[in-house]
C-alpha positions as CSV (number, residue, x, y, z in Angstrom):
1,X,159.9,371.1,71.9
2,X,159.4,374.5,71.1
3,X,156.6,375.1,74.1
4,X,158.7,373.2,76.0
5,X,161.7,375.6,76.0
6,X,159.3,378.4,76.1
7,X,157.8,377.3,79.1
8,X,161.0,377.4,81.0
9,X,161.6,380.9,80.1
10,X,158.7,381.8,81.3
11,X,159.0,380.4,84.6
12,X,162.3,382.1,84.9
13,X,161.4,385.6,83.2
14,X,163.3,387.7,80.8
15,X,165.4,390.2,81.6
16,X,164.7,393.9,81.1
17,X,166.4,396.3,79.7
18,X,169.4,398.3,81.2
19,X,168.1,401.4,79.6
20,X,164.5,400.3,79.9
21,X,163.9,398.1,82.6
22,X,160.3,397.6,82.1
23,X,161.0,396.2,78.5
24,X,161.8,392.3,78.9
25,X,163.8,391.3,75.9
26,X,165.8,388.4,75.1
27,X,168.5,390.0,73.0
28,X,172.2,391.1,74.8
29,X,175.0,393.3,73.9
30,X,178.2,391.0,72.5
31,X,180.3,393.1,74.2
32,X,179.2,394.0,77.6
33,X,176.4,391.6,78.1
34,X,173.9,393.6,79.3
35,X,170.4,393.0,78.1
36,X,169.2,395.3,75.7
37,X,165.6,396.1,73.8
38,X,164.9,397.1,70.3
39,X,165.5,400.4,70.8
40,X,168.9,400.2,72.2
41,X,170.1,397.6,69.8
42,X,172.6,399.2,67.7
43,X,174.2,397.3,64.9
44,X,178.1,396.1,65.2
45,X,180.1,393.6,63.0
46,X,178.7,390.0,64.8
47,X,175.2,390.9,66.6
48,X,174.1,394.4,68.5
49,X,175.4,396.5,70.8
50,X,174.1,398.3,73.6
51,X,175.0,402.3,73.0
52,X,177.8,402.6,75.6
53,X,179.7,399.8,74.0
54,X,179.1,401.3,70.9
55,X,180.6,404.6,71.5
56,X,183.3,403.3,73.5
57,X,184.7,401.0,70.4
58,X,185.1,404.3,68.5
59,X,182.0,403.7,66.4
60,X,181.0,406.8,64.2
61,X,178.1,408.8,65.4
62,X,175.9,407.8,62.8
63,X,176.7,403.8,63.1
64,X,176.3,404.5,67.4
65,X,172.8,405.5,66.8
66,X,170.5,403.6,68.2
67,X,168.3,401.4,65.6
68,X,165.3,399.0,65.7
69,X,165.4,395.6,65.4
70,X,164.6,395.7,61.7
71,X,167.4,398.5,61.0
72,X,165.2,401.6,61.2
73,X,165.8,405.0,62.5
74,X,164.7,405.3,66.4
75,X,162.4,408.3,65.9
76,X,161.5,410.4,69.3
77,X,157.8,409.1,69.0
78,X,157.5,405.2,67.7
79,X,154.3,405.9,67.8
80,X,154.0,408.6,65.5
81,X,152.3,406.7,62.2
82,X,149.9,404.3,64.2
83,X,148.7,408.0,65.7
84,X,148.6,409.4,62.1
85,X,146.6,406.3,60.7
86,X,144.5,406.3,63.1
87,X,143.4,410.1,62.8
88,X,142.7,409.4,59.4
89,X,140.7,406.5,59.7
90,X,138.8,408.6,62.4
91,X,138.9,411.8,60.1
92,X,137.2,409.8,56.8
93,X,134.6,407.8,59.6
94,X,133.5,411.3,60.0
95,X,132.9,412.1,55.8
96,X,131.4,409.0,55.7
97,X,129.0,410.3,59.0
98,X,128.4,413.5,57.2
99,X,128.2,412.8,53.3
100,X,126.4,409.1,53.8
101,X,126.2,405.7,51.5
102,X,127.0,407.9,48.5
103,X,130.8,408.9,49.8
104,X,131.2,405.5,50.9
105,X,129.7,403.6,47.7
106,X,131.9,405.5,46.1
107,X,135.2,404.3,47.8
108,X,134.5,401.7,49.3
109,X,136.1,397.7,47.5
110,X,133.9,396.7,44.7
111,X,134.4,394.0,41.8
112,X,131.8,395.7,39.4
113,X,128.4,396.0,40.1
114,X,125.7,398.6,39.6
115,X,124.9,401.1,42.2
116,X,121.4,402.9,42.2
117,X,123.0,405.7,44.1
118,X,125.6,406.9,42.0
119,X,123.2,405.5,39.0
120,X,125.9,403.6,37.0
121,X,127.9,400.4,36.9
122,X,131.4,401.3,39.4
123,X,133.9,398.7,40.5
124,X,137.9,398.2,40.0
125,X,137.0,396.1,37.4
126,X,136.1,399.6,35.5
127,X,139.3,400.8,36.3
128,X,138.9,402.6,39.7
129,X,141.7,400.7,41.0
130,X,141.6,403.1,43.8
131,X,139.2,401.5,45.5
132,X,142.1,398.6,46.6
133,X,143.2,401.7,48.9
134,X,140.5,403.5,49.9
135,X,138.5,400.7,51.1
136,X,141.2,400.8,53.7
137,X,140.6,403.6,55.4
138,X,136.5,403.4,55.7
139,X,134.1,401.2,58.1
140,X,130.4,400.5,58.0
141,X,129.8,401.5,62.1
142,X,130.9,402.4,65.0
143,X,131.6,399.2,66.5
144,X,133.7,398.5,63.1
145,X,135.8,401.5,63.5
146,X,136.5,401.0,67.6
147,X,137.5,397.5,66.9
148,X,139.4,398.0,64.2
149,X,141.5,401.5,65.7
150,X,141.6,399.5,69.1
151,X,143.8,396.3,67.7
152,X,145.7,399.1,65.9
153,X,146.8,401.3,68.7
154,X,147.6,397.8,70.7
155,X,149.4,395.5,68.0
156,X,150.5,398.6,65.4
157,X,152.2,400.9,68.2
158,X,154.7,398.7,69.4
159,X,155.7,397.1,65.8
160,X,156.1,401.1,64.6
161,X,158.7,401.3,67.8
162,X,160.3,397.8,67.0
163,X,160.2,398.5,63.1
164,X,160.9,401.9,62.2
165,X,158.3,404.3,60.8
166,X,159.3,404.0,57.3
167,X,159.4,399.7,57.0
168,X,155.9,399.6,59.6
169,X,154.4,402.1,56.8
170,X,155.7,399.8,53.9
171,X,154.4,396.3,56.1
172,X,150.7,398.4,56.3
173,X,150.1,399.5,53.1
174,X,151.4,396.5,51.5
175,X,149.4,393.8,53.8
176,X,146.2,395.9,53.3
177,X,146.7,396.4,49.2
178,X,147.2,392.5,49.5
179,X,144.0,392.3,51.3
180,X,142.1,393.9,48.8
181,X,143.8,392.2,45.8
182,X,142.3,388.9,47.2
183,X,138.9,389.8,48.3
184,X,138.6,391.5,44.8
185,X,139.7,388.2,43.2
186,X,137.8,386.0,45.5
187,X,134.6,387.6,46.6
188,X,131.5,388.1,44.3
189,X,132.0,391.2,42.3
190,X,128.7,393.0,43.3
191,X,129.7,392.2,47.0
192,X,131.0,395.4,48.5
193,X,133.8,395.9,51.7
194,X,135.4,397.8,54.0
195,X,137.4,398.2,56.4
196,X,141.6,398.6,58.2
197,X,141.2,394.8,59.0
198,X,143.6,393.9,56.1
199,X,145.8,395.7,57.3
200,X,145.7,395.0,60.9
201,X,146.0,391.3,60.4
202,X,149.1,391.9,58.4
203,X,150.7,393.8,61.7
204,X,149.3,390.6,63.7
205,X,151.2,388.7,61.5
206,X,154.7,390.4,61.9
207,X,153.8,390.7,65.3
208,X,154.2,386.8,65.7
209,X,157.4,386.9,63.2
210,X,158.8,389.4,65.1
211,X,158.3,388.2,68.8
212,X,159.5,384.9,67.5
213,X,162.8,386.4,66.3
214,X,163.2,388.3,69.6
215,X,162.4,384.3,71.5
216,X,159.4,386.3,73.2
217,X,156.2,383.8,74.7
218,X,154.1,383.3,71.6
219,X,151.1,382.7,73.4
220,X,149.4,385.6,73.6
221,X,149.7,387.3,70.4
222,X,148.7,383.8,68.7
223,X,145.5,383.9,71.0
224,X,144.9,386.8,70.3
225,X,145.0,386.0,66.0
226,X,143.2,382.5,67.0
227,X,140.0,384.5,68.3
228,X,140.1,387.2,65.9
229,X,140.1,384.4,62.8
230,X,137.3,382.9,65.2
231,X,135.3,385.8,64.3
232,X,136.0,386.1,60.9
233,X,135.0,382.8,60.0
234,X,132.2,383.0,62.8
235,X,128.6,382.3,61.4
236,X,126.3,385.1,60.3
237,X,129.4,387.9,61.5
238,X,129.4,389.0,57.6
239,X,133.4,389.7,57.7
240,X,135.0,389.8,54.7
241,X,137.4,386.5,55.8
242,X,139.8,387.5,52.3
243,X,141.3,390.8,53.4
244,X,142.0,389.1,57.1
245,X,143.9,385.9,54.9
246,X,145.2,388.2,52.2
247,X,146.9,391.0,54.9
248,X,147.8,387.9,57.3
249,X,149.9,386.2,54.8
250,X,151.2,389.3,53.2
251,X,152.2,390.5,57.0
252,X,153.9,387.4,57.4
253,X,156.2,386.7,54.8
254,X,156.8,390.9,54.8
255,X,157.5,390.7,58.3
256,X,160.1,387.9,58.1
257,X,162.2,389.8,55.5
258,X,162.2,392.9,57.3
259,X,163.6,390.9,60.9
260,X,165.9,388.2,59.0
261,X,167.4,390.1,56.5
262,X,170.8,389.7,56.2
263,X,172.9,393.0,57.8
264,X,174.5,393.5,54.7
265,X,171.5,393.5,52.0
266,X,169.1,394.5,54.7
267,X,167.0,397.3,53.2
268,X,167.1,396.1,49.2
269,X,165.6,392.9,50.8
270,X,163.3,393.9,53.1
271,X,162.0,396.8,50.5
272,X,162.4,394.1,47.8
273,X,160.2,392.1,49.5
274,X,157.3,394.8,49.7
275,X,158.4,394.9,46.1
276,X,157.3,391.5,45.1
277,X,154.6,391.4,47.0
278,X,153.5,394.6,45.0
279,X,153.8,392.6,41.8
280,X,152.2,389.9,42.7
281,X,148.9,392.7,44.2
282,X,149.1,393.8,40.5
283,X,149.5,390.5,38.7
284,X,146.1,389.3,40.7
285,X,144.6,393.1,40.4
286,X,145.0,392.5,36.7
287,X,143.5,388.9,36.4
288,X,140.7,389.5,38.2
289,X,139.9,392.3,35.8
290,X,140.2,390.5,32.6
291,X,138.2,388.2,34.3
292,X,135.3,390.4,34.5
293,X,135.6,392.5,31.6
């Protein structure tokens, strides 16, 4: 039934924006009726407004301000923290060129294991806890690093705009700390890994939240997580499949609370949320350690 109804609005197209014409969106102003996107929406007492309506019902500057979908502040580059992450995924790519396997042996996700390099037994299970973050920002090769900062500019840039900077930081950290919870508590101890993909499965995931929210086609962001979990599971890729699961579920449920939080309670729940999920990142942090130790 779903596909079904999607398949009609396709055929007829959605509308795009009267500010932004070249943004199809499915969302309209409840006063004037004029289709509006994310970035236009601004928040009234029953659904958005588009900004004209807005300041013509004698709204306060502060509650006319444009805001995204999710609440946030509309920042003069949405783009701004994809742009950031990706510089410094690029700028430690480039340590790790420099320094070698000793930087990133360091770093990079380990249970507990000994490593002849640094010439003693390292791991989060020794308490370098770090490792659940740093492991985010470093990549065995090229190829891992283009792939990885490629899906990030395409699926992280226009979640930043439809999110707000502040909530799409929250969503990244959060899905990729839950990545590395699970491969820590799942994978071998000695067996090492690396990588943004955490991370960038947990924007996939509140991608699809969030286009389904918005009643965008589905299609082609669920495609495009089909192929990619297609070459996690792929034989003899050597991925580490637990971040991808771990970020992906984290991005989901994250991404629902930040899109369908009530008006009212909307940043305690959608900040609660990353909350929980932070407790939970601990909880399994912490049993996976006394498992080992």
């Amino acid at each position: 039934m779903d596909q079904a109804r999607g398949s009609r609005q396709d055929a007829q197209s959605l509308p795009g924006c009267y500010r932004h014409p070249d943004r199809e969106t499915g969302i309209r102003c409840t006063r004037c009726e004029r289709p509006i996107c994310p970035e236009c929406m601004v928040n009234a007492s029953v659904g958005f407004q588009c900004p004209d309506c807005a300041r013509e019902s004698g709204a306060s500057a502060a509650a006319a301000r444009p805001r995204t979908v999710a609440g946030g502040t509309v920042a003069a580059d949405p783009r701004l923290a994809t742009k950031v992450l990706i510089g410094v995924n690029l700028a430690l790519f480039l340590v790790q060129q420099i320094l070698g396997d000793r930087f990133s042996e360091r770093f990079e996700l380990l249970g507990q294991a000994y490593v002849p390099l640094l010439h003693s037994v390292e791991g989060i299970a020794q308490g370098q806890w770090y490792r659940l973050l740093t492991a985010m920002f470093l990549h065995g090769s090229y190829i891992h690093i283009l792939f990885n900062m490629l899906s990030l500019w395409w699926i992280g840039g226009p979640l930043e705009a439809a999110l707000g900077r502040a909530r799409y930081l929250a969503l990244y950290f959060v899905s990729g700390l839950a990545g590395s919870a699970l491969s820590y508590l799942i994978a071998a101890p000695n067996q090492p890994s690396l990588g943004a993909s955490g991370a960038i499965f947990g924007l996939f995931g509140a991608t699809a939240v969030l286009m389904r929210r918005l009643n965008y086609d589905m299609r082609p962001v669920i495609a495009l997580l089909v192929i990619n979990l297609l070459f996690t599971f792929g034989p003899g890729m050597n991925i580490a499949w637990q971040a991808h699961i771990g970020g992906l579920v984290a991005g989901v449920a994250i991404g629902y609370a930040m899109v369908h939080a009530p008006r009212r309670h909307r940043a305690l729940v959608q900040y609660g949320s990353c909350a929980v999920a932070l407790a939970v990142i601990v909880g399994v942090t912490l049993l996976r350690t006394f498992q080992l130790t």
